[in-house]
N, CA, C and O atoms as a Tripos MOL2 file, in Angstrom:
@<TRIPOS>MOLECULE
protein
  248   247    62     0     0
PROTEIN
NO_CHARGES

@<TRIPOS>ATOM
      1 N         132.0220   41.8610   10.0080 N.3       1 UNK1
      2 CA        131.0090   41.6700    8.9880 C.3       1 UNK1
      3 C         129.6520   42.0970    9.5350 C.2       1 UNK1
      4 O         129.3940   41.8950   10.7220 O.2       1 UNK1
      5 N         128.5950   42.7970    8.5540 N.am      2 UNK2
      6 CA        127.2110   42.8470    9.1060 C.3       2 UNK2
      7 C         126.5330   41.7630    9.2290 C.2       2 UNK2
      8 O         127.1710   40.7620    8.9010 O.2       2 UNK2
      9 N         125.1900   41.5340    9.6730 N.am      3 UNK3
     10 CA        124.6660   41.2560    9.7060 C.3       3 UNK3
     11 C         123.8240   40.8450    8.5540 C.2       3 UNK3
     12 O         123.8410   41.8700    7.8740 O.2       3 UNK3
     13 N         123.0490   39.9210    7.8690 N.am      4 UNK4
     14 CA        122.3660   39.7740    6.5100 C.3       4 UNK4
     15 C         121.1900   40.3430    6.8550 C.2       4 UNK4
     16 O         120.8890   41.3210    6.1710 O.2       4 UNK4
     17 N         120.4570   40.0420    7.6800 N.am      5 UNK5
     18 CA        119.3190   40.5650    7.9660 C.3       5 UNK5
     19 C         118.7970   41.2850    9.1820 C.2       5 UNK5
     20 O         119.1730   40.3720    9.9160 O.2       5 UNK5
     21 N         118.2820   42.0940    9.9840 N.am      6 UNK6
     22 CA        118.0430   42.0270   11.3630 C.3       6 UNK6
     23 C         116.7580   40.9770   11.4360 C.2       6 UNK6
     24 O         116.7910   40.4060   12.5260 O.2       6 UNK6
     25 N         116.1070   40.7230   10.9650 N.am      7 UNK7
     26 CA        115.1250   39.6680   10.8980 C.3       7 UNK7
     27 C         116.3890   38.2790   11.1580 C.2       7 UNK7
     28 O         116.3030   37.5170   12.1210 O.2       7 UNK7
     29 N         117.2270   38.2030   10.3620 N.am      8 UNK8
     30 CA        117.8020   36.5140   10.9280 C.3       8 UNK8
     31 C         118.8570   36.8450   11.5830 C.2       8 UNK8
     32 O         119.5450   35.8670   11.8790 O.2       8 UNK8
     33 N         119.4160   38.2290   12.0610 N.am      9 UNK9
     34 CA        119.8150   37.9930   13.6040 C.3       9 UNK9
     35 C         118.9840   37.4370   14.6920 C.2       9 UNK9
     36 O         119.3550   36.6420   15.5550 O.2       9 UNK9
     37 N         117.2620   38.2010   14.4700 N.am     10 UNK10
     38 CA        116.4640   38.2450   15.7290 C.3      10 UNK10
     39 C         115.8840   36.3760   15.5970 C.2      10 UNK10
     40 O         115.4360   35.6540   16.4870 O.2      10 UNK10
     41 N         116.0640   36.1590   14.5400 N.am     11 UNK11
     42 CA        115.7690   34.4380   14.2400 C.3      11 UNK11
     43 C         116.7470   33.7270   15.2110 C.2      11 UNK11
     44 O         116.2800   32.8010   15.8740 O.2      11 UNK11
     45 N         117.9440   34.0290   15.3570 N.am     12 UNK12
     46 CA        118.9780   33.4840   15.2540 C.3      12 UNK12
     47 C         118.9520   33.5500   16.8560 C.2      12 UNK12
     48 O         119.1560   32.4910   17.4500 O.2      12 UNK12
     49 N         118.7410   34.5940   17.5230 N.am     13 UNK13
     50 CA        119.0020   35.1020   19.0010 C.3      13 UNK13
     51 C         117.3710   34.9060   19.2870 C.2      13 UNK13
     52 O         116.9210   35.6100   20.1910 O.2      13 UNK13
     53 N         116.7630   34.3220   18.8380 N.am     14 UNK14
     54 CA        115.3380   33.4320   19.3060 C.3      14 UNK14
     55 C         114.8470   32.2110   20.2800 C.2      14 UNK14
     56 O         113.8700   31.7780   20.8910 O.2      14 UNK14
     57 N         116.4390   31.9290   19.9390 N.am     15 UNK15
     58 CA        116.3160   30.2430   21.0050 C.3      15 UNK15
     59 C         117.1140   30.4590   21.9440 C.2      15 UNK15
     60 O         118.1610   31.1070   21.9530 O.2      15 UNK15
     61 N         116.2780   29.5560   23.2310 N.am     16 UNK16
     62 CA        117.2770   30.3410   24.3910 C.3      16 UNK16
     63 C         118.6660   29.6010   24.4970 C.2      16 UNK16
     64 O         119.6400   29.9180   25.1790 O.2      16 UNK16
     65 N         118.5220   28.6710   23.7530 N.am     17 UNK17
     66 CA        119.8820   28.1520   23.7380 C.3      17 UNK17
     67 C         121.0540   29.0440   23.3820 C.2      17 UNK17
     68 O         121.9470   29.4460   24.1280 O.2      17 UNK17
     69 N         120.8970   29.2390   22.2780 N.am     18 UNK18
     70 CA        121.7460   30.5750   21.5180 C.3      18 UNK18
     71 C         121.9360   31.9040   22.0010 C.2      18 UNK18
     72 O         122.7690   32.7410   21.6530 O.2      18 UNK18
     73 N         120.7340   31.9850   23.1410 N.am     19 UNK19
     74 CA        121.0570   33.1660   23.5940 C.3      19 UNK19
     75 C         122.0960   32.9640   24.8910 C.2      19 UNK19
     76 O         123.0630   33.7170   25.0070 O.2      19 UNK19
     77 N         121.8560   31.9960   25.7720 N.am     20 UNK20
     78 CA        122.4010   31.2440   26.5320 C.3      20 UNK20
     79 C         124.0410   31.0990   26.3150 C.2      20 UNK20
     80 O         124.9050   31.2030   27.1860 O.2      20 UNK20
     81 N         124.2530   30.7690   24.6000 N.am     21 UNK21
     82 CA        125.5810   30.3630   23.8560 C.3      21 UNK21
     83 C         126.3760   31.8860   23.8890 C.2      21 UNK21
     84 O         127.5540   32.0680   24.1960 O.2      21 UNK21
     85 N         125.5000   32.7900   23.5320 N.am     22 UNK22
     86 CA        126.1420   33.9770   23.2810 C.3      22 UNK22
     87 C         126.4540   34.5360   25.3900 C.2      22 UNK22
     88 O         127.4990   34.7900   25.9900 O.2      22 UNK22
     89 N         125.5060   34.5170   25.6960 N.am     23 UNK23
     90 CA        126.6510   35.0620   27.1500 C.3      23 UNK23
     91 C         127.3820   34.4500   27.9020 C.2      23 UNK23
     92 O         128.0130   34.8490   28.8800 O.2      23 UNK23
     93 N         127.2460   32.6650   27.0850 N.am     24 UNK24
     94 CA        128.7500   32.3300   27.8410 C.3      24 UNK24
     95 C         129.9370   32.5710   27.1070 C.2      24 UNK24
     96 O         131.0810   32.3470   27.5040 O.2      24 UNK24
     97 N         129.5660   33.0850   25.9080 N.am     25 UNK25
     98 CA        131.0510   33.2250   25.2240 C.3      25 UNK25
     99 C         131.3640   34.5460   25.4120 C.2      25 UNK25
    100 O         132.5520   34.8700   25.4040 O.2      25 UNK25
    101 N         130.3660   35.4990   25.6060 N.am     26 UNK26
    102 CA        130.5460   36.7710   26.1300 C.3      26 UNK26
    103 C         131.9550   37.0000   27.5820 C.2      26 UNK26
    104 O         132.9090   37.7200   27.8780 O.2      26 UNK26
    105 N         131.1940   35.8390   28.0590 N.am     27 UNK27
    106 CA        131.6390   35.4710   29.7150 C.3      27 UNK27
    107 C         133.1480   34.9800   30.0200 C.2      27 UNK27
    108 O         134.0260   35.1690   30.8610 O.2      27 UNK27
    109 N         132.9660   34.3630   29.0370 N.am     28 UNK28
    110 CA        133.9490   33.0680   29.1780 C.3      28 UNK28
    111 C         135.1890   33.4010   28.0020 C.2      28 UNK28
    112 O         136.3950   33.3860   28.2480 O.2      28 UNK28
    113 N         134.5810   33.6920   26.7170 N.am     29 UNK29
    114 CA        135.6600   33.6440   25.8670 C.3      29 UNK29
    115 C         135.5290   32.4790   24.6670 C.2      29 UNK29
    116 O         134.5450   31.7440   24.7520 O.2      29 UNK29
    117 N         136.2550   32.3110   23.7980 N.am     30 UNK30
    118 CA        136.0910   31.0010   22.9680 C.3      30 UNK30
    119 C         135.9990   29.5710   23.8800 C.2      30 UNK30
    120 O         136.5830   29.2760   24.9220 O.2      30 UNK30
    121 N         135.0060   28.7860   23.0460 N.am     31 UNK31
    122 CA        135.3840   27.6180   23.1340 C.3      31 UNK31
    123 C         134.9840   26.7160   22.7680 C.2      31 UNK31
    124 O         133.9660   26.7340   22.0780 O.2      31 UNK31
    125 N         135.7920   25.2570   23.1660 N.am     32 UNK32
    126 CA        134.8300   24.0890   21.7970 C.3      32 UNK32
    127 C         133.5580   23.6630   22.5280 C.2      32 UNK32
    128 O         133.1390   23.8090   23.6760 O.2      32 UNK32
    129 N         133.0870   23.0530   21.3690 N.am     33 UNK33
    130 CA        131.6470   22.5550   21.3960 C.3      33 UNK33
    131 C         131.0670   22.1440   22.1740 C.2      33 UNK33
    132 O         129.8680   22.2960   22.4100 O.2      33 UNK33
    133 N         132.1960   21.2730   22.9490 N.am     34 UNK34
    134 CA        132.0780   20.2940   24.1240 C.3      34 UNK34
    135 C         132.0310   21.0380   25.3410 C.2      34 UNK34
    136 O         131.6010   20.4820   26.3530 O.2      34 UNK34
    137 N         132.4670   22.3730   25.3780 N.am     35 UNK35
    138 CA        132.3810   22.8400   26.8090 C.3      35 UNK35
    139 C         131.5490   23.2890   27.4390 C.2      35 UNK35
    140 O         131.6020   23.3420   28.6680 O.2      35 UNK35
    141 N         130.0580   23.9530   26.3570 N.am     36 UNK36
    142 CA        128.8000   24.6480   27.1450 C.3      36 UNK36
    143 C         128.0520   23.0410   27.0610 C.2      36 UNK36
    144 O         127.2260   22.6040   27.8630 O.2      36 UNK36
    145 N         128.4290   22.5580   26.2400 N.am     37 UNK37
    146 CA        126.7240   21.2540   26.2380 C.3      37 UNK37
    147 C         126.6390   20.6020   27.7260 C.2      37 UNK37
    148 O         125.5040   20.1260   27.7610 O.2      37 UNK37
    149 N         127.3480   20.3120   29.1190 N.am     38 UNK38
    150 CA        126.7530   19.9730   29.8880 C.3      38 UNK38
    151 C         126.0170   21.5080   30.6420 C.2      38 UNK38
    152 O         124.9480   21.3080   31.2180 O.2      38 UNK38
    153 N         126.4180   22.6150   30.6460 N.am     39 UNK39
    154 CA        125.8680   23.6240   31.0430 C.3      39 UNK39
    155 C         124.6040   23.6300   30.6590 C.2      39 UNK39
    156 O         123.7150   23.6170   31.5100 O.2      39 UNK39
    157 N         124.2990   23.6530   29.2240 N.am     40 UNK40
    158 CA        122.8100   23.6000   28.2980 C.3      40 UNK40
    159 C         122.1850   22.7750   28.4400 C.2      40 UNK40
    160 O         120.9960   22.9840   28.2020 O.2      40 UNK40
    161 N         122.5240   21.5690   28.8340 N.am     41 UNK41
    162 CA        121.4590   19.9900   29.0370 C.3      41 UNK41
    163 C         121.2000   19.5910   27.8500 C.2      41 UNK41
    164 O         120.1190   19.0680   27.5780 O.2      41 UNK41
    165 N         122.6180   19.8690   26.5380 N.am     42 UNK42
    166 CA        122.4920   19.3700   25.1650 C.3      42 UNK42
    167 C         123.6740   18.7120   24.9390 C.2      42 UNK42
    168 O         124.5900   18.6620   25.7600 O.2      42 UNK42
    169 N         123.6830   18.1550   23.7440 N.am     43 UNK43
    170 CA        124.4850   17.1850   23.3090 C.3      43 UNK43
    171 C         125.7020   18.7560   22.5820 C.2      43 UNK43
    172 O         125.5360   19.9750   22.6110 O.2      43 UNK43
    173 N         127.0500   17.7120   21.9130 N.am     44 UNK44
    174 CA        127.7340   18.4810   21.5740 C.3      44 UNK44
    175 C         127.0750   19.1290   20.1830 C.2      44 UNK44
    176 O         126.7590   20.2750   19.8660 O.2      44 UNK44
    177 N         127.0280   18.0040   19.5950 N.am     45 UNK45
    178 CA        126.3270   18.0360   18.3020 C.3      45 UNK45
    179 C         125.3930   19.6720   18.4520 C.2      45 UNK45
    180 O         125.5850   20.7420   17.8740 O.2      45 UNK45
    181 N         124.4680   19.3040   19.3750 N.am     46 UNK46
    182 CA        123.5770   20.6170   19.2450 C.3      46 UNK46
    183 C         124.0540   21.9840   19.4110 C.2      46 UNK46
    184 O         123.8020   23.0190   18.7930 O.2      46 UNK46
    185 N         124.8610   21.7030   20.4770 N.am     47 UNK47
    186 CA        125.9750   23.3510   20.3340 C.3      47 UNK47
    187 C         126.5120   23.8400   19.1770 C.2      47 UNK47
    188 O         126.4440   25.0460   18.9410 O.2      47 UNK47
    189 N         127.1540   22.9060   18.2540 N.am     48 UNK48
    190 CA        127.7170   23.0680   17.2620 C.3      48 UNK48
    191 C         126.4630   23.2940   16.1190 C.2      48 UNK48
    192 O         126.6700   24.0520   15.1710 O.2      48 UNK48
    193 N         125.6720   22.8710   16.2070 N.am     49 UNK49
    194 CA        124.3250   23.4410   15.6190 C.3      49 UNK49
    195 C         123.7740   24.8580   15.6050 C.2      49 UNK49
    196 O         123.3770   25.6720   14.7710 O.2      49 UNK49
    197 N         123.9600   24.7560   17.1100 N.am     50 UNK50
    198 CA        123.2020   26.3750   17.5570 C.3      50 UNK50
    199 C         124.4410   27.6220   16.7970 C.2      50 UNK50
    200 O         124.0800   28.5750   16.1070 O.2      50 UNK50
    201 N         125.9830   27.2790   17.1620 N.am     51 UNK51
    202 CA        126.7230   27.8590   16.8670 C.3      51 UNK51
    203 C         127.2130   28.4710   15.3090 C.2      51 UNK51
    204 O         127.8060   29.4300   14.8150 O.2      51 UNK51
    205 N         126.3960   26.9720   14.8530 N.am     52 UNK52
    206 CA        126.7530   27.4830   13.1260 C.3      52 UNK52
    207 C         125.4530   28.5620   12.9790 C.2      52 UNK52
    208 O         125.7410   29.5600   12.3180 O.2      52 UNK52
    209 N         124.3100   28.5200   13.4070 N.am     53 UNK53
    210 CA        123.0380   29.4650   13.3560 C.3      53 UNK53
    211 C         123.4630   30.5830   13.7880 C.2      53 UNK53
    212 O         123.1530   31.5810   13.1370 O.2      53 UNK53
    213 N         124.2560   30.7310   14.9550 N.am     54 UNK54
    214 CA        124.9590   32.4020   15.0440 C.3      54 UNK54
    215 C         125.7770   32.6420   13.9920 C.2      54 UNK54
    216 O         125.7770   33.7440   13.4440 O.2      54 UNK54
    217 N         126.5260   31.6880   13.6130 N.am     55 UNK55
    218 CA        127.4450   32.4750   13.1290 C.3      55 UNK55
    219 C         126.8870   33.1710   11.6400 C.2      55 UNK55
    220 O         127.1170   34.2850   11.1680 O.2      55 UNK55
    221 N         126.1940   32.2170   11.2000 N.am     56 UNK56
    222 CA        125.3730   32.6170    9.5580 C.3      56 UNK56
    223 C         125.3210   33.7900    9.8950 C.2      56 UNK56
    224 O         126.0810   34.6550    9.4610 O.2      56 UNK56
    225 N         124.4230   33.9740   10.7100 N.am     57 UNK57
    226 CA        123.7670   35.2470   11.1980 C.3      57 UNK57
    227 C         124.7000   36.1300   11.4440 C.2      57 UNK57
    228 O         124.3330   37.2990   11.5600 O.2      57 UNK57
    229 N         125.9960   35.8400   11.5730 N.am     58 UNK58
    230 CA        126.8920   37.1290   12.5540 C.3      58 UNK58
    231 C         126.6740   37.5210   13.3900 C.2      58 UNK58
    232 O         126.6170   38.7330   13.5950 O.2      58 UNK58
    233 N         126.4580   36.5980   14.2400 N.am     59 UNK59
    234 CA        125.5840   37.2980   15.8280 C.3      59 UNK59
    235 C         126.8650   37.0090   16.4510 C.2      59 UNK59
    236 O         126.9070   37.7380   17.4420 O.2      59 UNK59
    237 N         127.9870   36.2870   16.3780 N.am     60 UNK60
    238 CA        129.6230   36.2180   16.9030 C.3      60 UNK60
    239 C         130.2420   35.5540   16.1290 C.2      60 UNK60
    240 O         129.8570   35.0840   15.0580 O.2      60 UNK60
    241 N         131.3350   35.4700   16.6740 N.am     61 UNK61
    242 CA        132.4370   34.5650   16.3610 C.3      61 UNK61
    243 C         132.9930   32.8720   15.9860 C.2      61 UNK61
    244 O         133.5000   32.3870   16.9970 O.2      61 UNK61
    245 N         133.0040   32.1870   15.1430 N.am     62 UNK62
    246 CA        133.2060   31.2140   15.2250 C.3      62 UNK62
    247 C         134.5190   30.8500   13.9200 C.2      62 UNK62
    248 O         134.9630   29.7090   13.7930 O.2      62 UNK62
@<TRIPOS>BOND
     1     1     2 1
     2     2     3 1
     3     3     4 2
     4     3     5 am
     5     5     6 1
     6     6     7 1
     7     7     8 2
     8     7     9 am
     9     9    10 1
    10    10    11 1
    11    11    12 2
    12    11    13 am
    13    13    14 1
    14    14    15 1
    15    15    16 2
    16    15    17 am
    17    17    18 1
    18    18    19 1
    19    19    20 2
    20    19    21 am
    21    21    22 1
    22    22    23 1
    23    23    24 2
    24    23    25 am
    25    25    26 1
    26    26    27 1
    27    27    28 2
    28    27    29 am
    29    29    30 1
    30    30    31 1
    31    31    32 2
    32    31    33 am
    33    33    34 1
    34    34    35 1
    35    35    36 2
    36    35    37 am
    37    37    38 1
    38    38    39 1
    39    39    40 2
    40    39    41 am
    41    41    42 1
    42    42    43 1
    43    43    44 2
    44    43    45 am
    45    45    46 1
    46    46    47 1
    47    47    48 2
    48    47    49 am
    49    49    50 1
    50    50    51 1
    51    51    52 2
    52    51    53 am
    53    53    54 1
    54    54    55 1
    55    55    56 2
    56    55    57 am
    57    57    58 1
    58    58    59 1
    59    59    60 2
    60    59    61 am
    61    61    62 1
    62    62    63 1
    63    63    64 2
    64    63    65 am
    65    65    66 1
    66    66    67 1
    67    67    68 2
    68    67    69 am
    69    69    70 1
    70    70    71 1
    71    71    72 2
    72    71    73 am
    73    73    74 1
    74    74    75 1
    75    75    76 2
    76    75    77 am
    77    77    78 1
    78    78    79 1
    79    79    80 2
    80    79    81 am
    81    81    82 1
    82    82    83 1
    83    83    84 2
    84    83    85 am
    85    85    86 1
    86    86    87 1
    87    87    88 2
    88    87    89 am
    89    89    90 1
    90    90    91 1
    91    91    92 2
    92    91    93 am
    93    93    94 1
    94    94    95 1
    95    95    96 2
    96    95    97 am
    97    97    98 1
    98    98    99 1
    99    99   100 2
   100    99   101 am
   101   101   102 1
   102   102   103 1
   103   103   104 2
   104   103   105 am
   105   105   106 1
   106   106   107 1
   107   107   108 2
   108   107   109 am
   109   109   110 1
   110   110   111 1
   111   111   112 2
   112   111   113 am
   113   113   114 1
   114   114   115 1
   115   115   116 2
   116   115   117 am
   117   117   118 1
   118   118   119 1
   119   119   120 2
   120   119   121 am
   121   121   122 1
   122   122   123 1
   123   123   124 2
   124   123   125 am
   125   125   126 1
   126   126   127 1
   127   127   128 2
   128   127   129 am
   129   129   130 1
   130   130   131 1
   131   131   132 2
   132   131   133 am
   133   133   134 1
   134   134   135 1
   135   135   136 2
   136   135   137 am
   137   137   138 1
   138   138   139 1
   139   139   140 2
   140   139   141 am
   141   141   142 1
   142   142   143 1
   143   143   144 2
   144   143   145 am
   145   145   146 1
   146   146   147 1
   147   147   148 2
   148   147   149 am
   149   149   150 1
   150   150   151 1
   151   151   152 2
   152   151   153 am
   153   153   154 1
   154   154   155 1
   155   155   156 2
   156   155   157 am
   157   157   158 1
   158   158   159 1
   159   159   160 2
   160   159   161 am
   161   161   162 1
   162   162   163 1
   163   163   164 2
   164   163   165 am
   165   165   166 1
   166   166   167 1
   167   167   168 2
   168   167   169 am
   169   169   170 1
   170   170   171 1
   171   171   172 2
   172   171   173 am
   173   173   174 1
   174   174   175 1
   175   175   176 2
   176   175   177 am
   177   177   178 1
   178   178   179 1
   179   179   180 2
   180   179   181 am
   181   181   182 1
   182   182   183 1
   183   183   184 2
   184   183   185 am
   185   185   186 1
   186   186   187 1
   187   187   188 2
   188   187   189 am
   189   189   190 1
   190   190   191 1
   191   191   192 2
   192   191   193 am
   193   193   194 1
   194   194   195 1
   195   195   196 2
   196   195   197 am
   197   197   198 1
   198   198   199 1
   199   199   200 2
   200   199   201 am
   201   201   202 1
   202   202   203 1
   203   203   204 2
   204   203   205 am
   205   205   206 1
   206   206   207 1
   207   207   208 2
   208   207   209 am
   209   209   210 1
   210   210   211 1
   211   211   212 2
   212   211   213 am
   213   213   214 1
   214   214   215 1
   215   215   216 2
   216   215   217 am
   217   217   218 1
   218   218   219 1
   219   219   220 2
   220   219   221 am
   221   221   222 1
   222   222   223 1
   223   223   224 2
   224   223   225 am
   225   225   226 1
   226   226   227 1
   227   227   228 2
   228   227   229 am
   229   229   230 1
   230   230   231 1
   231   231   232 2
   232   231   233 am
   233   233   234 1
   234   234   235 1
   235   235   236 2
   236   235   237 am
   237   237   238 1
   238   238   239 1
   239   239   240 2
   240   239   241 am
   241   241   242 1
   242   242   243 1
   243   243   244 2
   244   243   245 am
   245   245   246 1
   246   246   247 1
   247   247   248 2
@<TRIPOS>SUBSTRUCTURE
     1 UNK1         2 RESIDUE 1 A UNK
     2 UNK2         6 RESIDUE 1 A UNK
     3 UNK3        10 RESIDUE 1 A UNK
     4 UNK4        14 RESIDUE 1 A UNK
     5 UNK5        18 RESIDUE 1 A UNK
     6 UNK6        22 RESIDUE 1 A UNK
     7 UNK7        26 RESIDUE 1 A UNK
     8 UNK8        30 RESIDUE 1 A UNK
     9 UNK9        34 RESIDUE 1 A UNK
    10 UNK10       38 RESIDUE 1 A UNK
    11 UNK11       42 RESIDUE 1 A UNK
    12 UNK12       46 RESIDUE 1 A UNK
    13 UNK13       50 RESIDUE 1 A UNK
    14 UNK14       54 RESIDUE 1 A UNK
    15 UNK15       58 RESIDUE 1 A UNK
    16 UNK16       62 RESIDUE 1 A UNK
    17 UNK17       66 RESIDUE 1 A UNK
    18 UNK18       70 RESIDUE 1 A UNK
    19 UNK19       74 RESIDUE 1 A UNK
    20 UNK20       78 RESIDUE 1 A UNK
    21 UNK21       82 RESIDUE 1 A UNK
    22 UNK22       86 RESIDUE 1 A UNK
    23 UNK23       90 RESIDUE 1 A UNK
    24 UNK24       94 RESIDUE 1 A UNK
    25 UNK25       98 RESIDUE 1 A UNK
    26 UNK26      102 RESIDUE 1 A UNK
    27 UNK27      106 RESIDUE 1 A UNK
    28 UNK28      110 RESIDUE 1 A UNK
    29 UNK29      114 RESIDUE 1 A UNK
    30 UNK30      118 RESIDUE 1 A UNK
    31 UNK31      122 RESIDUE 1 A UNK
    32 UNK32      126 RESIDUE 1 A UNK
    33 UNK33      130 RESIDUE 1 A UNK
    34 UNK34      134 RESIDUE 1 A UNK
    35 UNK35      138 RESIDUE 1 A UNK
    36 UNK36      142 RESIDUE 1 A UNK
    37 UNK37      146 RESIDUE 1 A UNK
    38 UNK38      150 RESIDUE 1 A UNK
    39 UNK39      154 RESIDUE 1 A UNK
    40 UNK40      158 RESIDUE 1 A UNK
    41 UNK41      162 RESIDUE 1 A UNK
    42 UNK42      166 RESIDUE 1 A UNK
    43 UNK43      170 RESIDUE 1 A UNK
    44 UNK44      174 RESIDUE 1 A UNK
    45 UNK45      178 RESIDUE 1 A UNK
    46 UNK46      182 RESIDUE 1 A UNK
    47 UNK47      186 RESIDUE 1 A UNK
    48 UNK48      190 RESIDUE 1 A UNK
    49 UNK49      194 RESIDUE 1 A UNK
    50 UNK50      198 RESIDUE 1 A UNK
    51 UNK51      202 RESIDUE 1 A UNK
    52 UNK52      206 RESIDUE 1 A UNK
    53 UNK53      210 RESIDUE 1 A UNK
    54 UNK54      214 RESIDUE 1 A UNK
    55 UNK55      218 RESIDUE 1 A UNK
    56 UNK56      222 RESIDUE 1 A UNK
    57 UNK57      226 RESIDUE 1 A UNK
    58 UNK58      230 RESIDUE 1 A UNK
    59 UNK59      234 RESIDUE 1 A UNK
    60 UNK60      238 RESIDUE 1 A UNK
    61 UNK61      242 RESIDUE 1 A UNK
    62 UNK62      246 RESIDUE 1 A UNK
């Protein structure tokens, strides 16, 4: 799928969290929610936050 906007990709790949999210999944491969949040110094909740914001965006996979 494209992208909706390049404006809310570049929204989306704005926080370093998310950017952070995207090269460990780059890295690593799928995974649940629970596995980057002690890496990030966030809760699960927030991964799964950051993750639904990529995905709107189509910035990867979920």
């Amino acid at each position: 799928m494209m992208p909706r906007s390049t404006a809310e990709v570049f929204a989306a790949v704005g926080g370093s969290h998310r950017r952070q999210l995207l090269v460990m999944l780059a890295r690593d491969g799928a995974a649940s929610a629970s596995s980057p949040a002690p890496s990030l110094n966030v809760s699960r909740q927030s991964v799964d936050r950051h993750l639904r914001i990529l995905s709107g965006a189509r910035c990867g996979s979920r």
